[in-house]
ZALUM-647631 format. One line per 2 residues: their letters; for each residue x, z, y of C-alpha. Coordinates in steps of 0.02 Angstrom, whole numbers, plus 50000, padded with zeros to 5 digits. Each point is the difference from the previous one (the first is absolute). Layout:
N
a = X Z Y | ...
***
This chain:
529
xx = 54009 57498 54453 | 49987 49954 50180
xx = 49824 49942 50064 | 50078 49830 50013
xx = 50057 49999 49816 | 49848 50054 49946
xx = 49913 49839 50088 | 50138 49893 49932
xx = 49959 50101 49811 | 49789 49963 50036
xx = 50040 49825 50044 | 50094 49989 49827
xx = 49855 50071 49932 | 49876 49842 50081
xx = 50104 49883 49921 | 50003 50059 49835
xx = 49825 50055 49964 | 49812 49903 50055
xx = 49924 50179 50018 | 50101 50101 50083
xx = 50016 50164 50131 | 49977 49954 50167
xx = 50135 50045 50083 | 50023 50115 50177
xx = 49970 49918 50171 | 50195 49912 50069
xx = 50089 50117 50086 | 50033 50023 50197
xx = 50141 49905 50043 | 49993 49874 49848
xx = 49917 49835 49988 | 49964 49940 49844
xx = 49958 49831 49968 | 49941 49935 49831
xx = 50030 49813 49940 | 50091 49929 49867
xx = 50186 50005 50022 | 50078 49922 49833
xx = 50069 49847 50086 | 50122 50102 50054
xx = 50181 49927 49953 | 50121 50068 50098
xx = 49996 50093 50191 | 50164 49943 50051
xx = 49959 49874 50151 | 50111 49870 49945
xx = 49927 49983 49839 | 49798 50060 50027
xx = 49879 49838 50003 | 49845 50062 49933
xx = 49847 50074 50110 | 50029 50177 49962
xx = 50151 49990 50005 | 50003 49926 50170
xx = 49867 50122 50061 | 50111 50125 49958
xx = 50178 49943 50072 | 49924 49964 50150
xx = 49932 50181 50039 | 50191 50027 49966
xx = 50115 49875 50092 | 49999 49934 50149
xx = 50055 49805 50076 | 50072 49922 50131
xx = 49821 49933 50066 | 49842 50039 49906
xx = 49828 49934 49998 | 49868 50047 50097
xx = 49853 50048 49861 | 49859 49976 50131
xx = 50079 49821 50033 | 50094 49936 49869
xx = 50066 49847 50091 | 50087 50124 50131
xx = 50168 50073 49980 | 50052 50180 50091
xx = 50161 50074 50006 | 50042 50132 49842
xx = 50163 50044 49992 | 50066 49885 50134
xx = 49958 50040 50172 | 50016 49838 50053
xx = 50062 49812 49935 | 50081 49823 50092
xx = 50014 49860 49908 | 50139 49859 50046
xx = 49956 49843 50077 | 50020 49895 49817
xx = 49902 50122 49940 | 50105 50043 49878
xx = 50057 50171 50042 | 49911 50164 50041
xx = 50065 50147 50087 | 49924 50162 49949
xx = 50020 50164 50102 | 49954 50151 49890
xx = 49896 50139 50065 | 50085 50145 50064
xx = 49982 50155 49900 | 49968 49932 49841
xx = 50030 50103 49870 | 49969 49986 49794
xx = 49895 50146 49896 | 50190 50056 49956
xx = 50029 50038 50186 | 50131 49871 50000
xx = 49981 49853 50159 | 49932 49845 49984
xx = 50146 49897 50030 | 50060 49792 50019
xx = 50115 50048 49836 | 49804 50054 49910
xx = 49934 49819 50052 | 50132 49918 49939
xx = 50014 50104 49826 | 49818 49960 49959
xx = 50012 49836 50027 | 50145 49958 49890
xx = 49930 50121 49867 | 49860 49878 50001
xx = 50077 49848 49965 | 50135 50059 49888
xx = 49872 50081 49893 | 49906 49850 49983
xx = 49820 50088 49956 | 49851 49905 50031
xx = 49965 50026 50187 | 50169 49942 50019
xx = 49959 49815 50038 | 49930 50057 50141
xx = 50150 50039 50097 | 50096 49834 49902
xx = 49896 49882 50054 | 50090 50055 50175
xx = 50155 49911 49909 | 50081 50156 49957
xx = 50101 50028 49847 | 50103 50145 49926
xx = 50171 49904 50092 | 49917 49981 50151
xx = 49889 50134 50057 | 50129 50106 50063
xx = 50042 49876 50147 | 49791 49963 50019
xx = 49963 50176 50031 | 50113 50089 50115
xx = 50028 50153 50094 | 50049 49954 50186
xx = 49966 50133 50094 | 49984 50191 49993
xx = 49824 49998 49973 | 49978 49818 49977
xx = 49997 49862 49835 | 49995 49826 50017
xx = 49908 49891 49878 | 50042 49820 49955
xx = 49907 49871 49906 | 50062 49844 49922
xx = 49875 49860 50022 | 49873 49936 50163
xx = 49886 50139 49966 | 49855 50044 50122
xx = 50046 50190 50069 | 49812 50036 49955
xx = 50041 49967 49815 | 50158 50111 50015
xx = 49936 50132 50080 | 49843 49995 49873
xx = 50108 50021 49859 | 50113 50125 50065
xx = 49819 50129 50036 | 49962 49950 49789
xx = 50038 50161 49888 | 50181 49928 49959
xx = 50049 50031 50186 | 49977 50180 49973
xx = 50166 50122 50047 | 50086 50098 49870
xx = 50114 50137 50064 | 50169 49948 49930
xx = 50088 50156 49981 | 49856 50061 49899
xx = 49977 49862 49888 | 50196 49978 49979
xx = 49991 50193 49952 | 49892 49948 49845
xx = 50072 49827 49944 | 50066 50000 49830
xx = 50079 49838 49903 | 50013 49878 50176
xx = 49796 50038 50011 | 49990 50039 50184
xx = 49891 50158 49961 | 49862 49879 49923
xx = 49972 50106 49826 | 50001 50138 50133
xx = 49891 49934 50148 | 49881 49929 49868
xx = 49945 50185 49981 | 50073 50085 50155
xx = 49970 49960 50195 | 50132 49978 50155
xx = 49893 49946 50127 | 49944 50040 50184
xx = 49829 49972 49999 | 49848 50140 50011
xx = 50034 50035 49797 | 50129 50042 49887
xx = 49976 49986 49789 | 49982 50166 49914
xx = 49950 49948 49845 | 49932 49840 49883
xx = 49953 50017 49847 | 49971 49833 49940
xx = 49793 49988 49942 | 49980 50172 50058
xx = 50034 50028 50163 | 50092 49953 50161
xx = 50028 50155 50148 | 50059 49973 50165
xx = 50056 50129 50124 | 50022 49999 50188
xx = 50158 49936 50068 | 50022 50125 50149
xx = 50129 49901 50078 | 49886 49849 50020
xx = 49957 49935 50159 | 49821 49987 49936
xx = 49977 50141 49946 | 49868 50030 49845
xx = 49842 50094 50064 | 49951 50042 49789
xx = 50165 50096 49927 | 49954 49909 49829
xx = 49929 49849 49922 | 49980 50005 49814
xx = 49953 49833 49897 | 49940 50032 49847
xx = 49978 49881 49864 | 49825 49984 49969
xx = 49937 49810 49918 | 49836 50049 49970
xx = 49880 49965 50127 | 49855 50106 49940
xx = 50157 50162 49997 | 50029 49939 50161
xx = 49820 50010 50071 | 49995 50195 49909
xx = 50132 50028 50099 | 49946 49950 50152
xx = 49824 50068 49996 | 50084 50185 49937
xx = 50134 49981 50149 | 50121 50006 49860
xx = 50087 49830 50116 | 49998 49987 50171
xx = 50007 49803 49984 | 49960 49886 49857
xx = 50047 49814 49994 | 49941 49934 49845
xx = 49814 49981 49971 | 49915 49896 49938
xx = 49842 49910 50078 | 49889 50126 49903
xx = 50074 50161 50047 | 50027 49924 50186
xx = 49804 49984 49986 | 49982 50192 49918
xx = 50111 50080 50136 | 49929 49907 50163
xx = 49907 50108 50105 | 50033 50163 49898
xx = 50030 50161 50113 | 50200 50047 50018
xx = 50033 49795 49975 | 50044 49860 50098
xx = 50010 49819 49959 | 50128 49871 50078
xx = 50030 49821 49962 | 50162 49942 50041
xx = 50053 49791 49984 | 50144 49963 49901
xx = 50144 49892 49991 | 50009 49987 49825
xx = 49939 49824 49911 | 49940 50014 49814
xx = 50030 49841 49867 | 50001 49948 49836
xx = 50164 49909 49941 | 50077 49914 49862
xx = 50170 49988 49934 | 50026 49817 49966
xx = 50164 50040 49911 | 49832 49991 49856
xx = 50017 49800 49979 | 49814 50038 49951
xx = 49957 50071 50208 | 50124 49872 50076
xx = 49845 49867 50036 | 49944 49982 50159
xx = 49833 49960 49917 | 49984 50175 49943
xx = 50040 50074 50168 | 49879 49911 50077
xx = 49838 50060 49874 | 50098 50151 50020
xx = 49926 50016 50172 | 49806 49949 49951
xx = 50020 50106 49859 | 49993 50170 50120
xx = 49840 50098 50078 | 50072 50011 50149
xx = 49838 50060 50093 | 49945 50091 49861
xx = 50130 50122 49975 | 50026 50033 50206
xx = 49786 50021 50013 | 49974 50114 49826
xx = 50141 50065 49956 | 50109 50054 50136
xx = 49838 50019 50132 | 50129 49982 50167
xx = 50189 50025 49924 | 50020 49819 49978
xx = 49990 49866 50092 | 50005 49829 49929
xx = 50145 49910 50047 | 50083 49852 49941
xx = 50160 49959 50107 | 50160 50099 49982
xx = 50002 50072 50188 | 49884 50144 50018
xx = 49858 49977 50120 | 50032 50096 50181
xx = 50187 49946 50023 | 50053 49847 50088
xx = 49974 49832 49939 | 49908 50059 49832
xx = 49900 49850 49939 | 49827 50071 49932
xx = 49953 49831 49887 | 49868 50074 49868
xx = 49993 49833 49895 | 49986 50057 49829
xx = 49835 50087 49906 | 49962 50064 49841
xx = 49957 49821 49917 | 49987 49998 49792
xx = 49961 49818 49980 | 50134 49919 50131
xx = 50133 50114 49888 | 49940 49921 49853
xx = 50013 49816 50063 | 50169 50058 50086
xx = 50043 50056 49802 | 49928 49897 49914
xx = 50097 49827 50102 | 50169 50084 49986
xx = 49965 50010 49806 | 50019 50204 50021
xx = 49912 50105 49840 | 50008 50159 49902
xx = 50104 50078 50127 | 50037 50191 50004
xx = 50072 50070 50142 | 50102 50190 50000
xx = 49960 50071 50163 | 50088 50153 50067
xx = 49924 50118 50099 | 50005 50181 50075
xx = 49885 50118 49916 | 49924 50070 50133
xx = 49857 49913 50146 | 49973 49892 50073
xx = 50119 49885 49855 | 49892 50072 49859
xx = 49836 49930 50066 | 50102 49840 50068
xx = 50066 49985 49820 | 49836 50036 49911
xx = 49913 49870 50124 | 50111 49865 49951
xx = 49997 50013 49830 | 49836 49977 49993
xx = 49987 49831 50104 | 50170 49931 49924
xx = 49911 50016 49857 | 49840 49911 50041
xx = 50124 49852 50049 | 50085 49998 49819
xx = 50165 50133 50045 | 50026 50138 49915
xx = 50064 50132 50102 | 50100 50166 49924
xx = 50015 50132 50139 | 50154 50096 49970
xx = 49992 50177 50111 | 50141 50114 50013
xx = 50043 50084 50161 | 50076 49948 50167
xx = 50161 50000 49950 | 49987 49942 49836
xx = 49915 49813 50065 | 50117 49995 50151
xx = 50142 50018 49898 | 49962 49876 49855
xx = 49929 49866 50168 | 50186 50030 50074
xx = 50080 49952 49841 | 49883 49877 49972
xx = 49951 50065 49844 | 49778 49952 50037
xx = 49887 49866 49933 | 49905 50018 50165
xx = 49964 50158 50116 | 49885 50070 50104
xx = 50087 50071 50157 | 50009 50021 50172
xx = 50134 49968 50143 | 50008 50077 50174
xx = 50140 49937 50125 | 50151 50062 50003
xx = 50000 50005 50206 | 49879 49921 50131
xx = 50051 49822 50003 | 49923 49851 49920
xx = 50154 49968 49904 | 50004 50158 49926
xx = 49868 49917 49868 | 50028 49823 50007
xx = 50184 50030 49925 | 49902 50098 49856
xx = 49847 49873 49973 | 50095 49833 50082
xx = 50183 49981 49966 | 50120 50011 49847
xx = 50133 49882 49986 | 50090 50099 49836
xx = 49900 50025 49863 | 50132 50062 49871
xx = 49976 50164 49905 | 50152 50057 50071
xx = 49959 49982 50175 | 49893 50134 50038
xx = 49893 49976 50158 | 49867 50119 50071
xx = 49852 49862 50003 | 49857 49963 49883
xx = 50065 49817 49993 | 50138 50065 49905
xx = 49910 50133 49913 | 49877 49866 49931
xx = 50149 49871 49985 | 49923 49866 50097
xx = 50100 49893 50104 | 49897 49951 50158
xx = 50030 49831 50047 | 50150 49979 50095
xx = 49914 49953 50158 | 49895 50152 49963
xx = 50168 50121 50026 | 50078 49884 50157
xx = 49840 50032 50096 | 50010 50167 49948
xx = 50172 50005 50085 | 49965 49901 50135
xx = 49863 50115 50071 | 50111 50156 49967
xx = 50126 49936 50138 | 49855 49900 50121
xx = 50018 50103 50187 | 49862 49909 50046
xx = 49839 50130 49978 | 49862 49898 49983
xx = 50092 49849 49888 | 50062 50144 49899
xx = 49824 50072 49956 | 49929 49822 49983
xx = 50140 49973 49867 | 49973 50149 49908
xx = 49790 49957 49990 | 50060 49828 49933
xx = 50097 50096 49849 | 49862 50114 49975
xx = 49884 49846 49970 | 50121 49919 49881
xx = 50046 50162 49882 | 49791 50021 50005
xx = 49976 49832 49899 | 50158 49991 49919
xx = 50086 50157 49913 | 49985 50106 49844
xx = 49903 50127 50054 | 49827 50029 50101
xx = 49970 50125 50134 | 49847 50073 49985
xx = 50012 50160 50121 | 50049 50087 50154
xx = 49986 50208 49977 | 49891 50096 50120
xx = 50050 50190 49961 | 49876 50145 49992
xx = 50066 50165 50039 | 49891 50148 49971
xx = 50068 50162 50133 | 49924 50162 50006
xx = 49926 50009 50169 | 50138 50134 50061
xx = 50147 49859 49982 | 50037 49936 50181
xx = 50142 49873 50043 | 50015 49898 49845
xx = 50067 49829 50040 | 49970 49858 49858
xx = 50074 49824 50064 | 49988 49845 49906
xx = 50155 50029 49868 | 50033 50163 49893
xx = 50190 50006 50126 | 49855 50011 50168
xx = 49916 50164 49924 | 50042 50144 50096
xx = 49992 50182 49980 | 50099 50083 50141
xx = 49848 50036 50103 | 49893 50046 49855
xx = 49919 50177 50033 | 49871 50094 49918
x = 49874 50068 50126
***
């Protein structure tokens, strides 16, 4: 067995046992990173919408234009060299970088643009509504997104769209480019290489995929054909839920980074020799939601004691000591025209009276949630103070893909989740919080208003609109504050969160990058001293 097999074999080992051997220090040339990794679904960027998963594809693939971590409301060029958009606005001329070339060796070429795009909206996975809301559609996409030039694609939208929102969406996760000979290589049954991609790479970024091995392990290799090129050879994830294995590990040098402690071990490994501590804020927004397909949830009564009913500054001041941040509006604090209204507390007796007039008793509530923190504590929290208003609360755990699954077929009671934005534009959550104008079982949609079956009102989802297609900055911000206020009051669901991550680093780990979303984490520059 290979030294790296035999860290992969003591990793197995960590998971299985509390007491365990510790195992050897990582390796020269290998990162490893420990965190929790089963929300994995697929690594196929067309199809990847969960935070590892994004994490992941984007140490793969590369975009047109990508954001800048250290300023998340700046765009740079990735893959394009350069852009020009038309005077309607409407169009945008890309020029690819010259010398592009995929982890095969093959070019980057128009033809690979063009091929990932499509592949995106004829396979219809979740992150595909990102590129339809452009108006694209499996008979049309083909004359949107053209090659016209030798190293040149033109892209064209279908609707008054602000080029900021465009060019936003195309640097999201779904604008990543797939090598198209590669995939095609692969595809079986029409798939466009998706069953292949979902465990396989063909991109041009500093990484390629050597192996995942779903709740064990994910390994990435330098791409030497990158133009960044990877100063650490490897990164190895390995799945590790526990935060106290995590902190072993850690303390032993058994991981060169952890990423999911708790408050406690945060607390046990600050200041330690060999260790440093960094606090990082986040994009993602944490809430509690119900699925008012439940006639029983569908009162707006409820939703409102819903929101006195939660200890708001409790949890974020004892339990999570700095990785949460209360936050009650659906547009994370530090990105333009986030509203940071705080007007809800923990209140027992004004959730009674709120009860109590809407004629609301003996209710019992199922509540998914992931088993691991900070949902466990969130979950545990809750039950107790539902209960002290007269709701029962079960807490039903099962793992990250388990609850996202049964939430996307609209299978919950209620849930306990979290949502980060899909790319760095206001609408990217107001669609998901604000707008839903088909509710039907069969119309699957990629928002929580669907997920929990609520129908916003409809002025609710034309505002929502509205401010997607405003060119007007300032209006457009001031509209998007005005929705923020509206789903705060009136919606299934309370926000109670926005994350702050800790990462602990051995002090030998230079050039980390952690931006505000899991697709801003980078770990090209990443060396160990």
């Amino acid at each position: 067995m290979t030294r790296l097999g035999s860290l992969f074999g003591a990793a197995a080992l960590m998971l299985g046992a509390a007491i365990t051997p510790l195992m050897a220090k990582t390796p020269p040339g290998v990162l490893v990173v420990a965190k929790n990794i089963d929300d994995i679904v697929s690594l196929d960027p067309g199809q990847a919408y969960e935070f590892t998963g994004g994490e992941v594809v984007s140490q793969i693939y590369e975009r047109l234009v990508e954001y800048n971590p250290a300023k998340i409301d700046e765009l740079k060029p990735g893959l394009a060299s350069g852009w020009k958009i038309s005077d309607d606005g409407k169009s945008i001329v890309f020029t690819l970088r010259d010398g592009a070339k995929f982890a095969s060796g093959n070019p980057v070429r128009p033809e690979d643009v063009v091929f990932s795009f499509r592949r995106v909206i004829v396979l219809n996975k979740p992150p595909s509504f990102i590129l339809k809301q452009f108006g694209w559609t499996p008979e049309n996409v083909e004359q949107m997104v053209r090659k016209t030039g030798a190293n040149e694609v033109t892209i064209t939208v279908a609707g008054n769209f602000a080029p900021s929102f465009v060019l936003n969406a195309l640097g999201a996760r779904v604008g990543s480019v797939v090598d198209a000979e590669t995939a095609m290589k692969n595809a079986k049954d029409g798939d466009l290489g998706n069953a292949w991609l979902s465990r396989n790479s063909a991109g041009s970024n500093s990484y390629r995929l050597q192996t995942w091995r779903p709740n064990e392990t994910v390994v990435l290799v330098a791409n030497p054909n990158a133009q960044h090129k990877a100063k650490t050879p490897q990164v190895v994830f390995a799945h590790v839920s526990e935060a106290a294995t995590q902190r072993l590990m850690i303390e032993a040098g058994d991981a060169d980074i952890v990423r999911n402690l708790g408050p406690d071990q945060i607390a046990a490994v600050t200041g330690k020799p060999g260790i440093v501590v960094e606090t990082y804020p986040q994009a993602a927004v944490h809430f509690i939601s119900l699925n008012v397909k439940h006639e029983k949830l569908n009162k707006p009564a409820l939703w409102e004691a819903m929101r006195y009913m939660i200890d708001y500054d409790g949890m974020a001041n004892t339990l999570f000591k700095g990785q949460m941040k209360v936050h009650q509006t659906f547009w994370p604090v530090g990105f333009p025209g986030a509203v940071e209204d705080r007007p809800f507390k923990l209140d027992i007796e004004k959730a009674k009276g709120i009860l109590e007039k809407a004629g609301i008793k003996d209710l019992s509530i199922a509540i998914d949630m992931i088993s691991s923190s900070p949902f466990t504590e969130i979950g545990q929290s809750i039950q107790a103070t539902f209960g002290q208003a007269g709701v029962k609360v079960t807490l039903v755990p099962g793992a990250t893909t388990q609850v996202i699954t049964r939430y996307r077929a609209r299978q919950q009671e209620g849930a306990i989740l979290y949502w980060g934005p899909d790319f760095m534009d206001p609408h990217s959550n107001a669609k998901a919080f604000a707008y839903n104008t088909d509710n039907s079982d069969a119309s699957y949609q990629s928002t929580t208003t669907w997920r929990n079956s609520w129908m916003p009102p409809a002025a609710v989802s034309a505002k929502t609109m509205a401010a997607l297609v405003e060119r007007d900055p300032a209006k457009r911000l001031d509209m998007y504050r005005e929705l923020q206020r509206e789903i705060l009051h009136n919606s299934p669901w309370a926000m109670t969160f926005q994350a702050q991550a800790q990462v602990a680093l051995r002090d030998n780990v230079k050039g980390f990058v952690h931006g505000a979303t899991n697709d801003l984490i980078v770990y090209r520059d990443v060396e160990k001293k």
